[in-house]
VOROBA-57727 format. One record per residue (C-alpha): residue number from 1; residue in one letter; x, y, z. Coordinates in Angstrom, 1 decimal, padded with zeros to 4 digits, always signed. Layout:
N
[node NUM,'A',[X,Y,Z]]
...
//
This chain:
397
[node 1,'X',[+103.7,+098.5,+057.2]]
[node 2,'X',[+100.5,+100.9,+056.6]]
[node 3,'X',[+098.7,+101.0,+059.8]]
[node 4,'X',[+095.1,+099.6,+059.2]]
[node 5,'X',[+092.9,+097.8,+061.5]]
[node 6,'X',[+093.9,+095.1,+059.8]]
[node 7,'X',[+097.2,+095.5,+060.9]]
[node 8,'X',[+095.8,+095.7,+064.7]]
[node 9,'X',[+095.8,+092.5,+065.3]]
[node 10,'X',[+099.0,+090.7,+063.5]]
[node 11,'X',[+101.6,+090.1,+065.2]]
[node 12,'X',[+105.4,+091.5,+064.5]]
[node 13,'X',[+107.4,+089.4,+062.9]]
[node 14,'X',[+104.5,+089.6,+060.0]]
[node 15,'X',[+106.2,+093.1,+059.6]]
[node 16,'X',[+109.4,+091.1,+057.9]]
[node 17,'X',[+107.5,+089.0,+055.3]]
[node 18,'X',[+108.5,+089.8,+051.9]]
[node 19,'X',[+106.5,+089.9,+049.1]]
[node 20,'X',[+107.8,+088.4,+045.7]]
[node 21,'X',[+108.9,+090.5,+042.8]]
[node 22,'X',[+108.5,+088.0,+040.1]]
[node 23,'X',[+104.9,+086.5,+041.2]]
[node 24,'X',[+104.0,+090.2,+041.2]]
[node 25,'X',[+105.2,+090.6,+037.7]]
[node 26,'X',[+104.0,+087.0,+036.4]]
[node 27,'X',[+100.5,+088.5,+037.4]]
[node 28,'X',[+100.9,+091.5,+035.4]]
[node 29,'X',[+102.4,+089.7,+032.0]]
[node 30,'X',[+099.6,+086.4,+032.2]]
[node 31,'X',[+096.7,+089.9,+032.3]]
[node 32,'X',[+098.8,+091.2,+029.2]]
[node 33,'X',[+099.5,+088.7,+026.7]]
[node 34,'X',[+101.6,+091.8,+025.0]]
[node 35,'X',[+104.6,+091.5,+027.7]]
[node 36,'X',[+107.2,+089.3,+026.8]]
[node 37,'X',[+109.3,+088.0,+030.0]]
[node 38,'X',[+112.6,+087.3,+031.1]]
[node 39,'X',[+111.5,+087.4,+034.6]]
[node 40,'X',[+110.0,+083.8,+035.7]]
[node 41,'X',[+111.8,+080.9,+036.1]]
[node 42,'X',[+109.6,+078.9,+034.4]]
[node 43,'X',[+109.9,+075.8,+032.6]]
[node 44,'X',[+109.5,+075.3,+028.8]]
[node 45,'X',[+106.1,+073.4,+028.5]]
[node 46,'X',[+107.6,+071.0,+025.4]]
[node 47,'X',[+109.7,+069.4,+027.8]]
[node 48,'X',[+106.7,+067.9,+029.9]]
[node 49,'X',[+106.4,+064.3,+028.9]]
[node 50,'X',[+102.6,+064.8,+028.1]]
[node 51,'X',[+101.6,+061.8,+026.6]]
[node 52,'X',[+103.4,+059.7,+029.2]]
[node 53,'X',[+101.5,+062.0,+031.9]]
[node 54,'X',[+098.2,+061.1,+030.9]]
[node 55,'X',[+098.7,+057.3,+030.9]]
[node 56,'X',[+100.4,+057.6,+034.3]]
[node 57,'X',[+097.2,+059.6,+035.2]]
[node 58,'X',[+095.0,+057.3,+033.6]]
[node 59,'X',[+096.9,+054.8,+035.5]]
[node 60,'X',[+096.5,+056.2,+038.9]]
[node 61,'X',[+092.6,+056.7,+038.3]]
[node 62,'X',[+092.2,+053.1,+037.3]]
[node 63,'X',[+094.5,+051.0,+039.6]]
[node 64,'X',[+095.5,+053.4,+042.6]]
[node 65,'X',[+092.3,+055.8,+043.4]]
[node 66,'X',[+092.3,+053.9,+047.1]]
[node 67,'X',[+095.7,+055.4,+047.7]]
[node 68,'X',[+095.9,+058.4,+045.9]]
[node 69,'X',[+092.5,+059.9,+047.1]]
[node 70,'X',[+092.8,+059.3,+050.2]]
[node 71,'X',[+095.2,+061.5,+052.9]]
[node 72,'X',[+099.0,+059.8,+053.3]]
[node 73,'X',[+102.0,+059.6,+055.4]]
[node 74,'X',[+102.9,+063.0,+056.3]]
[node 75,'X',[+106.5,+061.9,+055.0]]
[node 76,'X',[+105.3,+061.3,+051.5]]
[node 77,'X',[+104.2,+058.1,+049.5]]
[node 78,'X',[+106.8,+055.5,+050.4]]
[node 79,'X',[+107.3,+054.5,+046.5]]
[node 80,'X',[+108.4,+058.1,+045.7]]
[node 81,'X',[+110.6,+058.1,+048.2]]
[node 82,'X',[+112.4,+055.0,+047.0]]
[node 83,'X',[+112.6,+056.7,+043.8]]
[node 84,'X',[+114.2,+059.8,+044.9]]
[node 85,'X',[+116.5,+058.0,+047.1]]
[node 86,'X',[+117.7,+055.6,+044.0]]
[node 87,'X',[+117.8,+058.3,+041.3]]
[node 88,'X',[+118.7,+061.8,+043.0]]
[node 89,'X',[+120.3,+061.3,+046.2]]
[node 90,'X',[+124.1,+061.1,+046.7]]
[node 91,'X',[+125.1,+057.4,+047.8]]
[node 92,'X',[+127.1,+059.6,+050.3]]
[node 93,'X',[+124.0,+060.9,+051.7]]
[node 94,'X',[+121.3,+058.5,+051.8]]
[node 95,'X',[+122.4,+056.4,+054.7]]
[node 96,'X',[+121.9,+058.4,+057.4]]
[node 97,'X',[+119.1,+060.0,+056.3]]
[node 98,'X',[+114.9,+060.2,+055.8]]
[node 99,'X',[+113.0,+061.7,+053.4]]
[node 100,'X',[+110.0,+063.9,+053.7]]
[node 101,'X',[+108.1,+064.9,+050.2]]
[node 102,'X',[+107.0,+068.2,+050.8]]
[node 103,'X',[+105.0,+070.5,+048.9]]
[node 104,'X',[+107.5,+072.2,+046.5]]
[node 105,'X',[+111.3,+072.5,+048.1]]
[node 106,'X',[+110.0,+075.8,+049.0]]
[node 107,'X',[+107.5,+074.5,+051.8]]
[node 108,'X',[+111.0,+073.0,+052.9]]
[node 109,'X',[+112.2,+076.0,+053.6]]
[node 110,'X',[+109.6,+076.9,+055.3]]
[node 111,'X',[+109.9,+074.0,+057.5]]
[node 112,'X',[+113.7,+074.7,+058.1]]
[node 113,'X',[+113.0,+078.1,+059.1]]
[node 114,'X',[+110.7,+077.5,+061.8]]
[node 115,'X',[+112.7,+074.8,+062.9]]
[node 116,'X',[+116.2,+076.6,+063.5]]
[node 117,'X',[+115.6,+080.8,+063.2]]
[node 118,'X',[+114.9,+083.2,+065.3]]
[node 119,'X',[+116.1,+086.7,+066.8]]
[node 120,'X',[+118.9,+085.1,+068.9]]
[node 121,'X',[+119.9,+082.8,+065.0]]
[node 122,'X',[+123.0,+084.1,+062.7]]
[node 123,'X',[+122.0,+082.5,+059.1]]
[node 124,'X',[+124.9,+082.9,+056.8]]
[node 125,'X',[+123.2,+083.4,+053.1]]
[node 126,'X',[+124.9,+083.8,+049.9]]
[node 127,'X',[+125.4,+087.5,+047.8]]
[node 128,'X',[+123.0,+087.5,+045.7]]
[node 129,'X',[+120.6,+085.0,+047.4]]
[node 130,'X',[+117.3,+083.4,+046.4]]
[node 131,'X',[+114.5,+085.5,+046.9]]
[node 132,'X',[+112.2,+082.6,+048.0]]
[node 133,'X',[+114.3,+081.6,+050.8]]
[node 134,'X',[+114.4,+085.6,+051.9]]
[node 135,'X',[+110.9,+085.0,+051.8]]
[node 136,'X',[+110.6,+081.8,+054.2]]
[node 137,'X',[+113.3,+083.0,+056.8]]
[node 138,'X',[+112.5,+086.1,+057.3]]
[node 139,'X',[+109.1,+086.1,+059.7]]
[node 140,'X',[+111.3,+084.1,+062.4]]
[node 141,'X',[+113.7,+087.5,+062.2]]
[node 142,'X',[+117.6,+086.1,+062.3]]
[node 143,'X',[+120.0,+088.3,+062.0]]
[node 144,'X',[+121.4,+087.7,+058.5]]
[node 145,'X',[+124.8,+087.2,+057.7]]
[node 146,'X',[+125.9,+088.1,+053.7]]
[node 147,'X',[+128.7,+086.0,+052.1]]
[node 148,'X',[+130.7,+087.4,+048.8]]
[node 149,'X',[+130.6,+085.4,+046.1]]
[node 150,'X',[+133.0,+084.6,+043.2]]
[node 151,'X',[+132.7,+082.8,+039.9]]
[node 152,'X',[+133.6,+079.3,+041.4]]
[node 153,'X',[+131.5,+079.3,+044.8]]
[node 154,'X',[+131.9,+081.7,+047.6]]
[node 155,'X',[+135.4,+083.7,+049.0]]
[node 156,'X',[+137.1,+081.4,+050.9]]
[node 157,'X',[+138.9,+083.9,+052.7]]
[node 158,'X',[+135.6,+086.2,+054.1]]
[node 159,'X',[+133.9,+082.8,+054.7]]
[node 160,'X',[+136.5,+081.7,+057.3]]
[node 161,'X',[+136.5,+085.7,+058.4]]
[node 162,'X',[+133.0,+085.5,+059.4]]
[node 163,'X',[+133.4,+081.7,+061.1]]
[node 164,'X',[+135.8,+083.2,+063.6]]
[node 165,'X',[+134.3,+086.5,+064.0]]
[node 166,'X',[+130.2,+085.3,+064.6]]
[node 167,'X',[+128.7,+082.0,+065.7]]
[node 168,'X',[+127.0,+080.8,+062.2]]
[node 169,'X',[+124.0,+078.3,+063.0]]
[node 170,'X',[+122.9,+078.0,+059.5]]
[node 171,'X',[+124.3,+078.6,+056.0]]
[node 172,'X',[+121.9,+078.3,+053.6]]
[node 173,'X',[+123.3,+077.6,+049.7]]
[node 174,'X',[+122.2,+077.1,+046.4]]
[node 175,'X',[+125.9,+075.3,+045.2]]
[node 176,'X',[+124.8,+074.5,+041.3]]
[node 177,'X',[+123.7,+076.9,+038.9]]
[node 178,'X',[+123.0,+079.3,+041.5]]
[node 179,'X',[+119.3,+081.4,+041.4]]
[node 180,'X',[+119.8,+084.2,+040.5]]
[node 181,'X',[+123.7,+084.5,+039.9]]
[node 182,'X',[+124.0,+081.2,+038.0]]
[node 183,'X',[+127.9,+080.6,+040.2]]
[node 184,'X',[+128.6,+077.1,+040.5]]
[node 185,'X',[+130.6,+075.8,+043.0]]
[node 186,'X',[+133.7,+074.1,+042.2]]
[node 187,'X',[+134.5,+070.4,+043.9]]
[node 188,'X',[+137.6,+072.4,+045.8]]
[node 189,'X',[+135.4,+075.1,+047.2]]
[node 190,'X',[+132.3,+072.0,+048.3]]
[node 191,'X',[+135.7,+070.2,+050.3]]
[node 192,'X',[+136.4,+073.4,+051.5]]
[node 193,'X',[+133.3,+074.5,+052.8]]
[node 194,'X',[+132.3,+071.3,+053.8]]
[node 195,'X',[+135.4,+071.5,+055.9]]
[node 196,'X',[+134.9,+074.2,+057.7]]
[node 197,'X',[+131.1,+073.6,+058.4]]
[node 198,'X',[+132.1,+070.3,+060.2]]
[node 199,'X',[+135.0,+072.6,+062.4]]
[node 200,'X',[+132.4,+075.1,+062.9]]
[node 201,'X',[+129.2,+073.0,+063.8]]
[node 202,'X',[+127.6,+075.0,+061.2]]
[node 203,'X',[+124.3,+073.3,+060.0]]
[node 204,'X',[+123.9,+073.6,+056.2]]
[node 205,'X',[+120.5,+073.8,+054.7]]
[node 206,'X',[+122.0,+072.9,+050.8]]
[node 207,'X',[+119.3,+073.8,+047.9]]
[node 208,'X',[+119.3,+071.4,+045.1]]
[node 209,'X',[+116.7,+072.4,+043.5]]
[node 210,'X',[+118.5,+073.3,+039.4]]
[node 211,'X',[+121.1,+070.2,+040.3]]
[node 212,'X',[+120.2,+068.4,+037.3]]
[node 213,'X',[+120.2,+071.5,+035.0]]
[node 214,'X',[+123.7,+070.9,+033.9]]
[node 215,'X',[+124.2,+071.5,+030.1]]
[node 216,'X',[+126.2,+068.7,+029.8]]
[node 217,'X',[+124.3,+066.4,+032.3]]
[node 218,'X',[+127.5,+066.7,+035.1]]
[node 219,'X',[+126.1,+066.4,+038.4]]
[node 220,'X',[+128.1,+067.5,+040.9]]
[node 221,'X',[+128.4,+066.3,+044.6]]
[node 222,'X',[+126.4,+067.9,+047.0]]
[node 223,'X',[+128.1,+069.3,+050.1]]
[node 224,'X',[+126.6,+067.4,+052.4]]
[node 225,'X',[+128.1,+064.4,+051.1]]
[node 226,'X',[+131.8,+065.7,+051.6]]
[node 227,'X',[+130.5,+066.6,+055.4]]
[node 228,'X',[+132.1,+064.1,+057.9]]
[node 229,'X',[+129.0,+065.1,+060.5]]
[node 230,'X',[+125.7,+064.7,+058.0]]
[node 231,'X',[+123.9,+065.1,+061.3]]
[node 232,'X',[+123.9,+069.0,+060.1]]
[node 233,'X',[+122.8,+068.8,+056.7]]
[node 234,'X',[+119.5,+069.5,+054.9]]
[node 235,'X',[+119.6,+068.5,+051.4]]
[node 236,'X',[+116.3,+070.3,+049.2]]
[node 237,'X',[+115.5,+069.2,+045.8]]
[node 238,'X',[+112.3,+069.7,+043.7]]
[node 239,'X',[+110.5,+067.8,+040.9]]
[node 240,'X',[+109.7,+071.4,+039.8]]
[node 241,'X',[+112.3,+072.3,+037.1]]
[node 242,'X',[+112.7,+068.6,+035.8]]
[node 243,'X',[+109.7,+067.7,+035.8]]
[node 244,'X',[+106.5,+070.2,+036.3]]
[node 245,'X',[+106.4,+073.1,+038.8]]
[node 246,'X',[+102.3,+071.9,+039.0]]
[node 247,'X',[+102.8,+069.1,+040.8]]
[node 248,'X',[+104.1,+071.1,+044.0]]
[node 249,'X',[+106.6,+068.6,+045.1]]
[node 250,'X',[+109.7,+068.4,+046.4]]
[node 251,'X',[+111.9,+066.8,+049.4]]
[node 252,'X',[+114.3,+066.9,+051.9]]
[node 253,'X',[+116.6,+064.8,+053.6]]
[node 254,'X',[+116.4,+064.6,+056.8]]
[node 255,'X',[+119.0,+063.9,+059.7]]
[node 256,'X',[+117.3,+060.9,+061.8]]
[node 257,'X',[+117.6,+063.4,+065.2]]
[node 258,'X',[+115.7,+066.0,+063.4]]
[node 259,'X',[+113.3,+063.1,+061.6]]
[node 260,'X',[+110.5,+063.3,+064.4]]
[node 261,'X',[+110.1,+067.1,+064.9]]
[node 262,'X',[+110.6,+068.3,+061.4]]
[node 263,'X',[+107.6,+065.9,+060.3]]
[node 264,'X',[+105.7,+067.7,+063.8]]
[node 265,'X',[+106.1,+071.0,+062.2]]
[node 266,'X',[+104.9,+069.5,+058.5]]
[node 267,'X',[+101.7,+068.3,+060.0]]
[node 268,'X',[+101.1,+071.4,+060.8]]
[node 269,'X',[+101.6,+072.9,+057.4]]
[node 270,'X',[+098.9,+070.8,+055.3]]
[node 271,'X',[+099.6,+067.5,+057.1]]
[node 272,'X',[+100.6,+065.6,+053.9]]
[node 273,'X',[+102.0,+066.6,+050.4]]
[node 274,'X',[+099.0,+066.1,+047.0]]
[node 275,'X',[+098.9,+062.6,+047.9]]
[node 276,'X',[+097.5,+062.4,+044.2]]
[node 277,'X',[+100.2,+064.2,+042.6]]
[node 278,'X',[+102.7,+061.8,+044.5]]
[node 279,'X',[+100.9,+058.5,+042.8]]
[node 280,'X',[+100.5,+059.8,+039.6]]
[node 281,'X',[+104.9,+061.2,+039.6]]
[node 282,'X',[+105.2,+057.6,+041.0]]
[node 283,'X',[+103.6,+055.9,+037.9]]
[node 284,'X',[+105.6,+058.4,+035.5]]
[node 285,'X',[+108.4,+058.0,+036.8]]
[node 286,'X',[+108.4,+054.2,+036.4]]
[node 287,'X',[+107.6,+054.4,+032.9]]
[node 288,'X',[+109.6,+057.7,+032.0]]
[node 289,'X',[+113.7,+057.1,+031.3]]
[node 290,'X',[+114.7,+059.4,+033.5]]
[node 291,'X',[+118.5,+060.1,+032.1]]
[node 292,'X',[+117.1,+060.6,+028.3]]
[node 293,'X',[+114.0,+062.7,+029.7]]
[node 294,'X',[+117.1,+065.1,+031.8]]
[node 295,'X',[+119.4,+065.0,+028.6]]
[node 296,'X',[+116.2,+066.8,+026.3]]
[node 297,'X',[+116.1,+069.0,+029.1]]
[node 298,'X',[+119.8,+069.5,+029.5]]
[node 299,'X',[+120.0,+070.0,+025.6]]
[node 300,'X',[+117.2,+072.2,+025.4]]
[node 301,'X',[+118.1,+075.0,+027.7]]
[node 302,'X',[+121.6,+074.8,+027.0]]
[node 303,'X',[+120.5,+076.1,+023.1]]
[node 304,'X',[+118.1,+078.7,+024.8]]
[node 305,'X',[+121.1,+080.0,+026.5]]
[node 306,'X',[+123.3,+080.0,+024.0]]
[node 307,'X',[+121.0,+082.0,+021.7]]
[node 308,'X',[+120.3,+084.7,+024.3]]
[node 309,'X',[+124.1,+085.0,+024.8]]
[node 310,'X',[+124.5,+085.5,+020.6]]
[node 311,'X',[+121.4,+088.1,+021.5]]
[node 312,'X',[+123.5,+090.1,+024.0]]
[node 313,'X',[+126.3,+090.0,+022.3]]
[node 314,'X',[+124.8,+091.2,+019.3]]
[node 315,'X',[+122.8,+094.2,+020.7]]
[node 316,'X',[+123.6,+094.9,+023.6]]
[node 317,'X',[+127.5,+094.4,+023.7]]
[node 318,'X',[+127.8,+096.1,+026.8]]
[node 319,'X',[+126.4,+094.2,+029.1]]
[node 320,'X',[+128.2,+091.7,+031.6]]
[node 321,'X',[+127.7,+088.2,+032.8]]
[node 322,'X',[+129.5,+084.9,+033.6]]
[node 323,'X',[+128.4,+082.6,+031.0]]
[node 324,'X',[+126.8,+079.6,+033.5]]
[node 325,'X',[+127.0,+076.0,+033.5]]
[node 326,'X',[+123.5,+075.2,+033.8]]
[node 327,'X',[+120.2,+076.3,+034.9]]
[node 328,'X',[+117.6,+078.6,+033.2]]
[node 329,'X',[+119.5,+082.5,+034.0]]
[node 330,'X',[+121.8,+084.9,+032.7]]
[node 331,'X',[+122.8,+087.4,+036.0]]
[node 332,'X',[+123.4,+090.3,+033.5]]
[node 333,'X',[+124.7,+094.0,+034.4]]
[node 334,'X',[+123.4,+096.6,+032.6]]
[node 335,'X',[+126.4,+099.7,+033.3]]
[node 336,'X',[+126.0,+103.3,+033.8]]
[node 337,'X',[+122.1,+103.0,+034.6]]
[node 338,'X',[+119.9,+102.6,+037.7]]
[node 339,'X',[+118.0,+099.4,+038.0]]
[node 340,'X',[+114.8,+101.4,+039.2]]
[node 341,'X',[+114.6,+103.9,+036.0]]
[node 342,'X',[+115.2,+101.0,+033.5]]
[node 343,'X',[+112.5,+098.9,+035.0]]
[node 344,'X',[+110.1,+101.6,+034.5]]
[node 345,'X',[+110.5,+102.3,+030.9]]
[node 346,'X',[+110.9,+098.5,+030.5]]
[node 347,'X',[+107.6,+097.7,+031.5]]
[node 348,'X',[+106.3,+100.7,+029.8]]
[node 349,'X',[+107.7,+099.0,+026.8]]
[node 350,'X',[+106.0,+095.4,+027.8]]
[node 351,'X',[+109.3,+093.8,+028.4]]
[node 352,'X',[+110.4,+092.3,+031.8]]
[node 353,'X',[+112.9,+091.0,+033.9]]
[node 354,'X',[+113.6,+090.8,+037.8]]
[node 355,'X',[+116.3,+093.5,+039.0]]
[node 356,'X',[+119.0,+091.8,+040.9]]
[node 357,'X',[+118.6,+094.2,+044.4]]
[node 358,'X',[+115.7,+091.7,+044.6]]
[node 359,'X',[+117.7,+089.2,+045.5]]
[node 360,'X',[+120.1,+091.2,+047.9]]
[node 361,'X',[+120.2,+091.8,+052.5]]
[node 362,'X',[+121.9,+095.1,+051.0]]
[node 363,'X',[+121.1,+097.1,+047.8]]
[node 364,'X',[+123.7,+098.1,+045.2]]
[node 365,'X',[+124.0,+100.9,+042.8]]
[node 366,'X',[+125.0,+098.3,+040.3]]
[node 367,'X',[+122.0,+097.5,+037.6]]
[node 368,'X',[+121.9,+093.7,+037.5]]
[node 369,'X',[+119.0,+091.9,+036.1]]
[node 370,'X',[+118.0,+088.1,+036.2]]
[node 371,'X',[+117.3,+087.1,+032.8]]
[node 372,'X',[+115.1,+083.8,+032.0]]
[node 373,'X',[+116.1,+081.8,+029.2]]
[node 374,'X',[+113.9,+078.8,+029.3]]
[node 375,'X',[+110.9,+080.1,+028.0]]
[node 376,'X',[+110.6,+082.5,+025.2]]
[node 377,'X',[+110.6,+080.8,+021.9]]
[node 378,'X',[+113.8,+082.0,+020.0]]
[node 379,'X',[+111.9,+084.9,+018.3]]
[node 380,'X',[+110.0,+086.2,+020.9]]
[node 381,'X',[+113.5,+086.6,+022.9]]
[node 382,'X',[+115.1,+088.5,+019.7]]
[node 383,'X',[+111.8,+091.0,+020.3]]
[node 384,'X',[+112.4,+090.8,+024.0]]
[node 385,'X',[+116.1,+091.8,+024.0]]
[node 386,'X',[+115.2,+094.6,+021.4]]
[node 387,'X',[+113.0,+096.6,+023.6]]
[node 388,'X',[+115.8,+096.2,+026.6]]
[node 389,'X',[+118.4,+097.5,+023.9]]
[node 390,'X',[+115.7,+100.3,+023.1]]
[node 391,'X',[+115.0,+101.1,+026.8]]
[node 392,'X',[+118.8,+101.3,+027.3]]
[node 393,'X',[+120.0,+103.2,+024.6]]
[node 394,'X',[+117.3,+105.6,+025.6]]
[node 395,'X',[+118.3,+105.6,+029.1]]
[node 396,'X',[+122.4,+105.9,+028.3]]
[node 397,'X',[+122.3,+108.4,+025.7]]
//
């Protein structure tokens, strides 16, 4: 970190804090309506139920302005949380667990970082890992622990090498449609893992957040819920990608020993979730058939994938990537050229996407890229993967 006086006064661990790639690049593409991105993971703004929005809205303002503008529960608005718990929450789960809405799933991790890491912590993360848990760990400085990764879920064998070998206090996964590799975890691998977390005492801190992102609307069980001690399992999920990233709200389930201190450490964060937002999802929700409204979504981004796959294939044949499941990425290599060279001429030629060292404890000579699909209208992503195939051709030949 530059020294400045600024820099004086803070204290050390602020030296860890990452800044995020793709925010940085979102700012430079909304200035310069000319960019066409791959690089957010945005949601496509037809699939916002807008109509249904504004009566729930309406709604709120008309019957519910006591409650909703007014400070709540630091937990969350009791009716959301009955919703959550009776449409996305394993049966499995629920039972010895609380809930606490929180602003995002990322202010979730925020919480969960605080509340277990530190210099003394080992926190087992997957390779590649989310850059936005990077980003909430890292000030409390654990020593990070990096799992390899195959197409079905992590290696089962180095997993059970690094149990013996170092005490693991946390694993933090992203099991469905992960961000940014799109792996998803087979049912064998969850038993397994689950499995040796309980042997191990390892406490899991499972993201959900792209669970219901499934192109053919399978929903898989979460780890936690194959766990034999749920005592040592965080489950985030986010209203974010299935409904609107604007509402800032997510949840996490909560072990009851943990209920007390992790709602402490929220309080001190912004004391309650938009206690607006929370009525108004509340009133959607109850008016909104969830399954249909996931199955547009589901249907949706499964074509957007499929036509950036005919895309690649078309022009850029070279290129690799594990066709995924569900979510809104390709995890694409780009062979024989260096990741920091090709970003260059890419945004010289107003065309972006997050390189994949982003996302990694450790960087790699290999040129991977995260590719959004859920966005671009179908002709603006033809334009978009010319200019890669340009910038590579260039770059190659």
């Amino acid at each position: 970190m530059e020294r400045n006086l600024a820099n004086l006064f803070l204290t050390k661990r602020t030296n860890d804090i990452r800044s995020s790639a793709i925010r940085e690049i979102l700012k430079i593409t909304v200035k310069d309506s000319e960019f066409l991105s791959f690089a957010g993971g945005l949601p496509n703004p037809s699939l916002l139920p807008t109509e249904r929005l504004t009566q729930a809205t309406e709604t709120t303002i008309r019957t519910k302005k006591d409650v909703a503008f007014q400070y709540g529960d630091s937990t969350g608005y009791e009716a959301l949380k009955e919703l959550i718990f009776e449409y996305f929450v394993d049966e499995k789960e629920d039972f010895s667990k609380s809930l606490c809405i929180t602003s995002g799933s990322q202010q979730g991790l925020a919480i969960l970082g605080q509340l277990f890491m530190d210099e003394n912590t080992n926190v087992l993360l997957e390779n590649p890992v989310y850059l936005g848990a990077l980003q909430a760990f890292s000030p409390y400085r654990p020593h990070f622990v990096s799992l390899p990764m195959e197409e079905d879920g992590p290696s089962i064998e180095a997993l059970e090498t690094i149990l013996v070998r170092e005490k693991i206090h946390c694993f933090y996964a992203n099991p469905s449609y992960q961000n940014p590799s799109t792996c998803t975890w087979s049912i064998a691998k969850r038993e397994k893992v689950a499995s040796l977390l309980d042997a191990y005492g390892v406490i899991l801190l499972e993201d959900e957040a792209y669970r219901y992102l499934d192109f053919t609307g399978t929903v898989y069980p979460s780890i936690t819920s194959l766990r034999k001690n749920k005592d040592l399992s965080f489950v985030l999920g986010s209203f974010s990608k299935i409904i609107s990233p604007g509402f800032r709200l997510g949840w996490v389930s909560v072990p009851k020993p943990y209920e007390t201190i992790f709602t402490a450490i929220k309080q001190g964060y912004d004391l309650n979730s938009n206690q607006f937002s929370q009525v108004v999802l509340v009133q959607l929700l109850r008016d909104l058939d969830i399954r249909k409204h996931l199955q547009k979504i589901q249907t949706f981004y499964a074509n957007q994938k499929n036509h950036l796959v005919r895309l690649l294939e078309q022009y850029l044949p070279e290129v690799k990537f594990q066709n995924p499941l569900g979510g809104m990425f390709l995890w694409v290599e780009y062979p024989n050229v260096s990741a920091k060279k090709m970003m260059v001429k890419l945004m010289e030629n107003k065309v972006v996407m997050i390189p994949g060292n982003e996302f990694r404890l450790e960087k790699s000579e290999r040129a991977f890229f995260r590719m959004n699909f859920s966005f671009l209208p179908e002709e603006q992503m033809e334009e978009g993967v010319r200019r890669i195939q340009s910038v590579y051709r260039d770059i190659i030949t």
